[in-house]
C-alpha positions as CSV (number, residue, x, y, z in Angstrom):
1,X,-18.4,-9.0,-1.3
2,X,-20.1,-10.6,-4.1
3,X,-19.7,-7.7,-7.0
4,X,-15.7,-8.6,-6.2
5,X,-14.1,-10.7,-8.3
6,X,-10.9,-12.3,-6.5
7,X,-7.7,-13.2,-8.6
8,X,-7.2,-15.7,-6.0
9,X,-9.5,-18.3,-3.9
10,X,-7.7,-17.0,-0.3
11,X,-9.2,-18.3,3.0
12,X,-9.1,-15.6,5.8
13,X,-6.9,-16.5,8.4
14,X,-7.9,-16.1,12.1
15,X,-4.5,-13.7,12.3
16,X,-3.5,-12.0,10.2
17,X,0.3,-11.3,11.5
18,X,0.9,-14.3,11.1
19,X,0.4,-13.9,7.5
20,X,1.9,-10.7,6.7
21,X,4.5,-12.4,4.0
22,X,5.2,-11.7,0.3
23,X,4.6,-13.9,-2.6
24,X,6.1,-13.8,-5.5
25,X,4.5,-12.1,-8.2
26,X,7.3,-11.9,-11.5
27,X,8.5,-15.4,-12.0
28,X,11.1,-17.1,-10.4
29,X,10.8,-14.0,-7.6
30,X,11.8,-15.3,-4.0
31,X,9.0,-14.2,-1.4
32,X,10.0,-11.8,1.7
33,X,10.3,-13.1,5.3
34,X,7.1,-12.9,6.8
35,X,7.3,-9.8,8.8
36,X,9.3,-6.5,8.6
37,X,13.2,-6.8,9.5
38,X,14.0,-5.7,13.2
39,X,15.0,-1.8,13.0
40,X,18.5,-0.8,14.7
41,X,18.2,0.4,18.1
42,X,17.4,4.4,18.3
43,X,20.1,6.6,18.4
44,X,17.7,9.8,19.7
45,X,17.8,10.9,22.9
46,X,14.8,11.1,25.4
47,X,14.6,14.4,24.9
48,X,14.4,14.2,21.0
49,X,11.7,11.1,21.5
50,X,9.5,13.2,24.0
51,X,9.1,16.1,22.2
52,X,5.7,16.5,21.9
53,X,5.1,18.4,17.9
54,X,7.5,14.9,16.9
55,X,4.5,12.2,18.5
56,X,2.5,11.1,15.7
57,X,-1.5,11.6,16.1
58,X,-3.9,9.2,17.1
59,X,-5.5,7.4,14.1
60,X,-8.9,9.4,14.7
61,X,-7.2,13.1,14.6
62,X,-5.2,12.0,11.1
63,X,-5.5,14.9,8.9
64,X,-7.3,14.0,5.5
65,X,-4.2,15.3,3.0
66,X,-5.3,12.8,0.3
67,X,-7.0,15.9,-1.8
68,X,-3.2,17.3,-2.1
69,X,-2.8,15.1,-5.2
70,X,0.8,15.9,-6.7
71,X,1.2,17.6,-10.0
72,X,4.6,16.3,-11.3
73,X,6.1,16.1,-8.3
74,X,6.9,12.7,-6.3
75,X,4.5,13.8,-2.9
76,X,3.9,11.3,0.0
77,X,0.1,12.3,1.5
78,X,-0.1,10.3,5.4
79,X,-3.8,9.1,5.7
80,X,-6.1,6.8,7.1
81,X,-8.7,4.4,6.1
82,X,-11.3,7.5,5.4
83,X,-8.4,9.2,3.9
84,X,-7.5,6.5,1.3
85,X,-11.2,6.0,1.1
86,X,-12.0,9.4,-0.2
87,X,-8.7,9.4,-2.5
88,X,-9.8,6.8,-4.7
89,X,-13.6,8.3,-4.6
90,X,-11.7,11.3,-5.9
91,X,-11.1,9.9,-9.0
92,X,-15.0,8.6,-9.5
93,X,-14.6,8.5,-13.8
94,X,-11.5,7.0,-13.7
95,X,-10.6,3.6,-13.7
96,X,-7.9,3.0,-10.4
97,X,-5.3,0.5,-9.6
98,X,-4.0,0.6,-6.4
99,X,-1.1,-0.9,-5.4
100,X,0.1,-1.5,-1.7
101,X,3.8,-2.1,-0.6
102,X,6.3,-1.8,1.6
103,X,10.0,-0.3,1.4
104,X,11.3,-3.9,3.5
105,X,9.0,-6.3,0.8
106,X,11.5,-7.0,-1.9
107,X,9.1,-8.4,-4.6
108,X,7.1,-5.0,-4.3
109,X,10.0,-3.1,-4.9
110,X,10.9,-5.3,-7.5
111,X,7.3,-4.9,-9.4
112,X,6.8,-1.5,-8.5
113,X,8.4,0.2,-11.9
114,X,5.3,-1.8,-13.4
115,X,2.9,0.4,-11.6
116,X,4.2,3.6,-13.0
117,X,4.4,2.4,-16.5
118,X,1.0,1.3,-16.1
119,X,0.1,4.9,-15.8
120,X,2.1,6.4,-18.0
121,X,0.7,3.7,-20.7
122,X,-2.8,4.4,-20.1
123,X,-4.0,8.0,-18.3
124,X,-4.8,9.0,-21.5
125,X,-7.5,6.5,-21.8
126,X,-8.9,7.0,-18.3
127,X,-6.6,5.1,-15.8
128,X,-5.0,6.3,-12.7
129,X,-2.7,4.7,-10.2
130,X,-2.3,4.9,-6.6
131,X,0.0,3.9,-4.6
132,X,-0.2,2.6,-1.0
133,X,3.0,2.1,1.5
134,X,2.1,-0.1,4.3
135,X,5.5,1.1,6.2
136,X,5.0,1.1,9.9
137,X,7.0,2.8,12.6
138,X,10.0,1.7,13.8
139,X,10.5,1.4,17.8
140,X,12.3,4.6,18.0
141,X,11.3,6.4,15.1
142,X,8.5,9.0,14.8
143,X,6.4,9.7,11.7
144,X,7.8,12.3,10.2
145,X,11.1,9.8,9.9
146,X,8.7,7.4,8.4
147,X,7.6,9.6,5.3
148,X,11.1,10.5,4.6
149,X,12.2,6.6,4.6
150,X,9.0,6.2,2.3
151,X,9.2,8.8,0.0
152,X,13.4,8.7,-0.5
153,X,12.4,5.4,-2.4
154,X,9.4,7.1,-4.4
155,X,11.9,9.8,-5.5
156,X,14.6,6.8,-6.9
157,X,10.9,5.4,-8.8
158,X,10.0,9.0,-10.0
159,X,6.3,7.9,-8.6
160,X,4.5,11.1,-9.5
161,X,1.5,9.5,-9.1
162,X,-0.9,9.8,-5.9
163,X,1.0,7.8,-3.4
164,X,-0.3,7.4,-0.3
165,X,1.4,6.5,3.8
166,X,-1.3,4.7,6.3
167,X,0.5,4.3,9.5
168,X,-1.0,3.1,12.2
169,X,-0.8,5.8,14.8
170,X,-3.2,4.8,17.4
171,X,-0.3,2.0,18.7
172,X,3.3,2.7,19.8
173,X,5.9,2.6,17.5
174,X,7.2,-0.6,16.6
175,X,4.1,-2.6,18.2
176,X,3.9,-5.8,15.9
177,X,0.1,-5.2,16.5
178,X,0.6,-2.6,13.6
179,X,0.6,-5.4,10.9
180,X,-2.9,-6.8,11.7
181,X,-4.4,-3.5,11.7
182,X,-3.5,-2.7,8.4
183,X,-4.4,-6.2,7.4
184,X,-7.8,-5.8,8.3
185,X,-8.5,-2.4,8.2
186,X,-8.0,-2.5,4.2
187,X,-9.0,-5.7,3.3
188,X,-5.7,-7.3,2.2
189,X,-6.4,-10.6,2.3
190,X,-4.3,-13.0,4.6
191,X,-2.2,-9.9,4.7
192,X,-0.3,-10.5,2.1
193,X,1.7,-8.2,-0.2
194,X,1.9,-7.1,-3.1
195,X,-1.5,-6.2,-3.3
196,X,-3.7,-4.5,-5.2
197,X,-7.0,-3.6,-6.1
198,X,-8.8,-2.3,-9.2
199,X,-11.6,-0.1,-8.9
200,X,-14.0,0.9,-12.1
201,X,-15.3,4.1,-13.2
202,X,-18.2,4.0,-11.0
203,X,-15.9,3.7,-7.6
204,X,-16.7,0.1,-7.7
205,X,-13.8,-2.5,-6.1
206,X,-14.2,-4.8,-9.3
207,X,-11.4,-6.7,-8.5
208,X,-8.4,-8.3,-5.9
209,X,-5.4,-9.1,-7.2
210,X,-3.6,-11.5,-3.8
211,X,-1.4,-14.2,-3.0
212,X,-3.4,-17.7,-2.3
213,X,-0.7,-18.4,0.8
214,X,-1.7,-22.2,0.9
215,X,-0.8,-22.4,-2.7
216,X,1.8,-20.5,-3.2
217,X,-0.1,-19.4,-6.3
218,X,0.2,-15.6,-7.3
219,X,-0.9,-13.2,-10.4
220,X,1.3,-12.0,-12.8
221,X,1.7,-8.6,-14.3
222,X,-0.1,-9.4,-17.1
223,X,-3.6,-10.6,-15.3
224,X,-3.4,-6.8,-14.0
225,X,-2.7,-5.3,-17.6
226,X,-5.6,-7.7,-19.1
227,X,-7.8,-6.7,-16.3
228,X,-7.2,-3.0,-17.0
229,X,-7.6,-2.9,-20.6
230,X,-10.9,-4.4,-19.8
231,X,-11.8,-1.8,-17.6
232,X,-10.9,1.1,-19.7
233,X,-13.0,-0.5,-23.1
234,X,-16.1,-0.7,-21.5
């Protein structure tokens, strides 16, 4: 996409799985194994696992909850591409930083206070911040158990800022297939995270900010900061 401008020259892989690692983005910040640790075996029973109101949706039935934006209280809304797609045209007059994580990816954790200082330095001037958990399933574990994983660690950040769940519903739980999906489905290139991606007033994707994985070389919190205060002047 020509109109984006990319914090990093990344060349796509053919898979992405095998690419779904975490740079470091504060200094000194060791980088994440390159896929989500194994979950414990369930504990459920068949019974629990087959009940039917438990099963997640198939991706195409996902309810579009991204209009239930939270009002000062730390809310997880499960979506899907069209979902998160119409969130962040939701906030057409605003400029938007979006950041996608994961509860397992320890650098995102460890960058993620940034985020919400972010917003709470500039939505006076215009800015808004989204958050986007990449969290996927566990063999075992059904969606519901998903958003409660996700959001017990949005509480501990007091994230009262639109944050956002995409699972990948239309493949069991636990399929490894997951990590692709997402990877390609939202454009995160090489599938790495953190990742995030700053949108101007007009809706526009203005820029990437990614890990260059045959570099090493990442962005710092202060090429997202510059890049916003940019945003918000014009």
């Amino acid at each position: 996409m020509s109109a984006v401008e990319s914090a990093n020259s990344v060349k796509s892989p053919s898979s992405f799985g095998r690419y779904w690692l975490v740079a470091a983005v504060l200094p000194l910040l060791a980088g994440c194994p390159q896929s989500p640790p194994a979950a414990a075996p369930s504990t459920k029973s068949p019974a629990a696992s087959s009940n039917s109101e438990s099963q997640p949706k198939p991706l195409a039935e996902m309810p579009d909850e991204s209009d239930k934006v939270p009002a000062g209280r730390v809310e997880l809304q499960v979506v899907d591409l069209k979902g998160y797609e119409n969130a962040v045209a939701r906030q057409l007059g605003k400029v938007v930083l979006v950041d996608f994580w994961a509860t397992w990816c320890a650098p995102c954790r460890q960058q993620f206070p940034h985020a919400i200082q972010l917003q709470t330095k500039f939505q006076d001037q215009g800015l808004t911040v989204m958050s986007v958990s990449v969290d996927q399933m566990d063999a075992g574990e059904n969606l519901d158990e998903l958003k409660a994983r996700v959001l017990d660690f949005l509480k501990g950040q007091k994230a009262t800022i639109p944050n956002l769940l995409v699972p990948v519903t239309d493949l069991a739980a636990g399929d490894p297939g997951a990590i692709d999906v997402i990877a390609s489905r939202f454009d995160i290139d090489g599938g790495a995270i953190p990742h995030f991606k700053l949108y101007d007033r007009k809706g526009t994707l203005h820029r990437k900010f990614v890990v260059d994985l045959e570099t090493g070389e990442s962005f710092a919190p202060k090429d997202i900061d510059a890049a916003i205060e940019k945003l918000l002047a014009e």
